[in-house]
C-alpha positions as CSV (number, residue, x, y, z in Angstrom):
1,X,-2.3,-12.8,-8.8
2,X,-2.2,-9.4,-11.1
3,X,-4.6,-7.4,-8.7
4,X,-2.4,-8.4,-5.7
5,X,0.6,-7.3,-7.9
6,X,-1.1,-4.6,-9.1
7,X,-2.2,-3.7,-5.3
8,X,1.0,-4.4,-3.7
9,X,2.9,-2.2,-6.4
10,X,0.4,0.5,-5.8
11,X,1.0,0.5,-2.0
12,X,5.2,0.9,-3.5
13,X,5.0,3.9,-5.2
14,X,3.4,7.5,-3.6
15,X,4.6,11.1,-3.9
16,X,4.2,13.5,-0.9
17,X,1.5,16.1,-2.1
18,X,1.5,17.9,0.7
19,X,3.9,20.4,2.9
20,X,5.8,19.2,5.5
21,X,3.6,19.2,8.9
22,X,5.4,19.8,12.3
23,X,4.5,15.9,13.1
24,X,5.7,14.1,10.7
25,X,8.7,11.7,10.9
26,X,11.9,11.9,9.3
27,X,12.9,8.4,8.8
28,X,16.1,7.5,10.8
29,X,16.9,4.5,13.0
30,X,15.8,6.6,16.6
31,X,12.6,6.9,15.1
32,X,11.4,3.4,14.3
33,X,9.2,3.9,17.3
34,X,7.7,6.6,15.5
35,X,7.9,5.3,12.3
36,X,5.8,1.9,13.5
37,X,3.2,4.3,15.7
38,X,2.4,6.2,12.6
39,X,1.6,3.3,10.8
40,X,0.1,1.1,13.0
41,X,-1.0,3.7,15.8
42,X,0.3,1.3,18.2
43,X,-2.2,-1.5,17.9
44,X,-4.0,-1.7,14.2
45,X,-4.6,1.6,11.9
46,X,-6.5,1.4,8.7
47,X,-5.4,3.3,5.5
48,X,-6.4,3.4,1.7
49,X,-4.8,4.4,-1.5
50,X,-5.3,7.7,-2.3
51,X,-2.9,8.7,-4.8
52,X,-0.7,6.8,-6.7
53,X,0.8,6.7,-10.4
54,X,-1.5,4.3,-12.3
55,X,0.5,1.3,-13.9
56,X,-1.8,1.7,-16.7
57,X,-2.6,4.8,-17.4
58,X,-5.1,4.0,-20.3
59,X,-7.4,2.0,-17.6
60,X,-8.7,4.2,-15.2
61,X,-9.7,1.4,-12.8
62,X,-5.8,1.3,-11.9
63,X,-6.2,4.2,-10.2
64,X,-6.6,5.2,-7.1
65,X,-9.4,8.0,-7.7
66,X,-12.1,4.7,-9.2
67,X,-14.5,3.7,-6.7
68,X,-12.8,0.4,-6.3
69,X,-9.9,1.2,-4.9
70,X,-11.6,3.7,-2.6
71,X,-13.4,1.1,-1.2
72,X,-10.4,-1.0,0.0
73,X,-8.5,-0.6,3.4
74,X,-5.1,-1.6,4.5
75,X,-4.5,-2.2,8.1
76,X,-1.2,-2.4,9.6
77,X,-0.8,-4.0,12.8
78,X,1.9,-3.5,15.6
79,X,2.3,-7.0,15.2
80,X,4.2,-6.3,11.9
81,X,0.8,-7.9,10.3
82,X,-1.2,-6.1,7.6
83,X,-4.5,-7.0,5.9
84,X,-5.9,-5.7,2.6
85,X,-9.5,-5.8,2.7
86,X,-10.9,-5.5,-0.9
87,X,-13.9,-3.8,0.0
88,X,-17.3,-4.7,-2.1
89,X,-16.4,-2.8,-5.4
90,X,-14.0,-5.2,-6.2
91,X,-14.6,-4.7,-10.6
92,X,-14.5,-1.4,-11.8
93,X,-17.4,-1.8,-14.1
94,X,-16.8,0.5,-16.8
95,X,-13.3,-0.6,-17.2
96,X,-13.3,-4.0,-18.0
97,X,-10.7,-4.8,-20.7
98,X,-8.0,-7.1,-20.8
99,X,-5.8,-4.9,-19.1
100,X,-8.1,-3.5,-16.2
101,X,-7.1,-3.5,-12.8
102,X,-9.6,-6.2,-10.0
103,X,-9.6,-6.2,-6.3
104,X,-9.2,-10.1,-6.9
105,X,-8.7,-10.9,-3.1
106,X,-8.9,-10.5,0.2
107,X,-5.6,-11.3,1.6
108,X,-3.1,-10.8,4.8
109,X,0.6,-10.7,4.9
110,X,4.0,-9.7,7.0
111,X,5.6,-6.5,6.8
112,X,9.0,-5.1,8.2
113,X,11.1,-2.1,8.4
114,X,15.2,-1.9,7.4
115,X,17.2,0.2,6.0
116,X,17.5,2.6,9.2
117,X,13.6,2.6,8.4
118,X,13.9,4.1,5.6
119,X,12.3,1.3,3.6
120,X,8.6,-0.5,4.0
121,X,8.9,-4.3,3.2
122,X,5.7,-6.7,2.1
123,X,5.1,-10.0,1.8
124,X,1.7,-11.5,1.3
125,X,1.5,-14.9,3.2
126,X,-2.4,-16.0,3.3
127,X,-5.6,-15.5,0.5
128,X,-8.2,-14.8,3.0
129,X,-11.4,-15.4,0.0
130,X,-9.8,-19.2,-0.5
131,X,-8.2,-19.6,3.0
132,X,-5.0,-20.8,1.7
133,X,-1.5,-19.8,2.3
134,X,0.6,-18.1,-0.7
135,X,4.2,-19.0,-0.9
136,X,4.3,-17.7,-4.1
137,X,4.8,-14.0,-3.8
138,X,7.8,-12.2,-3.7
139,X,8.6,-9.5,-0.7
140,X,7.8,-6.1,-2.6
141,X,9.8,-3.1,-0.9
142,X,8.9,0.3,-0.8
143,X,11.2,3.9,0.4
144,X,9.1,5.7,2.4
145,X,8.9,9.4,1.8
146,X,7.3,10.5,4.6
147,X,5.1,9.7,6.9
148,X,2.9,11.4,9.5
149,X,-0.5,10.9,11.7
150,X,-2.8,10.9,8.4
151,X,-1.0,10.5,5.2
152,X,2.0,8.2,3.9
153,X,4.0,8.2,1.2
154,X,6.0,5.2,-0.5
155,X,8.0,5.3,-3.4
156,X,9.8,1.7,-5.6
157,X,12.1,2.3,-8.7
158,X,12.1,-0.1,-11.3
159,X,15.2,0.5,-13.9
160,X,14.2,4.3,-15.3
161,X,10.7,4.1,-14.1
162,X,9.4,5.3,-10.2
163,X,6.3,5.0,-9.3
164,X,4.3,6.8,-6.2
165,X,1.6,6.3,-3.9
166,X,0.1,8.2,-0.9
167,X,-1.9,6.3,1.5
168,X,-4.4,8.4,4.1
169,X,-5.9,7.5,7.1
170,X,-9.3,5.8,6.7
């Protein structure tokens, strides 16, 4: 349940690093078209963390840069489906304290647009590893910053703190 918290706020918080391209989208409601093609390239379109504000900065397998989360891949489907594949690094092995991040699970989910498409929302539905629904998690939403062919970013407040996290194509 933490890694797929831990995950799913990771996929909620990104923080554009690079300069506006001619083809990215600005996110208003004539462009949910666009908004969904980027994402999803209009079938399936894998992406993976690349950047993100660690939740806990003292254990460097929360980040995005440890092998284990550069293993992973999230694909977004044009059916508003998404799956996070853990990848086979799924411990990071010299970070394994109490508080260290795991790829615990492979799991899929449901994802939407509102907000004029101005905001990503996620809601794990099924643990692939035990093939078992979850009804437990909570819909996590994310403000996208941007969005373009081969990088996206996502940013959630909570109270003072915002996090960030930029996904690239895979």
């Amino acid at each position: 349940m933490k890694a797929k918290i831990i995950i799913l706020f990771s996929f909620s918080i990104l923080l554009l690093l690079s300069c506006k391209k001619h083809n990215e989208a600005t996110v208003t409601p004539s462009t949910v078209n666009a908004v969904m093609n980027y994402l999803t390239n209009g079938s399936s379109k894998n992406w993976m963390l690349t950047r993100n504000a660690p939740l806990n900065p003292n254990h460097p397998s929360c980040n995005a840069s440890c092998a284990m989360s550069q293993d992973n891949t999230f694909t977004f489907k044009s059916d508003s489906t998404f799956i996070f594949n853990h990848g086979s690094i799924t411990v990071d092995s010299s970070d394994q304290g109490n508080n260290s991040c795991v790829d615990a699970s492979n799991y899929s989910g449901i994802f939407r647009l509102i907000n004029n498409n101005t905001q990503l929302v996620l809601r794990i539905t099924y643990i692939i590893d035990t093939n078992t629904p979850d009804t437990s998690d909570p819909a996590d939403t994310a403000t996208i910053v941007q969005i373009n062919d081969n990088q996206f970013t996502v940013y959630q407040k909570s109270g003072a703190v915002t996090d960030t996290s930029v996904f690239s194509k895979k």
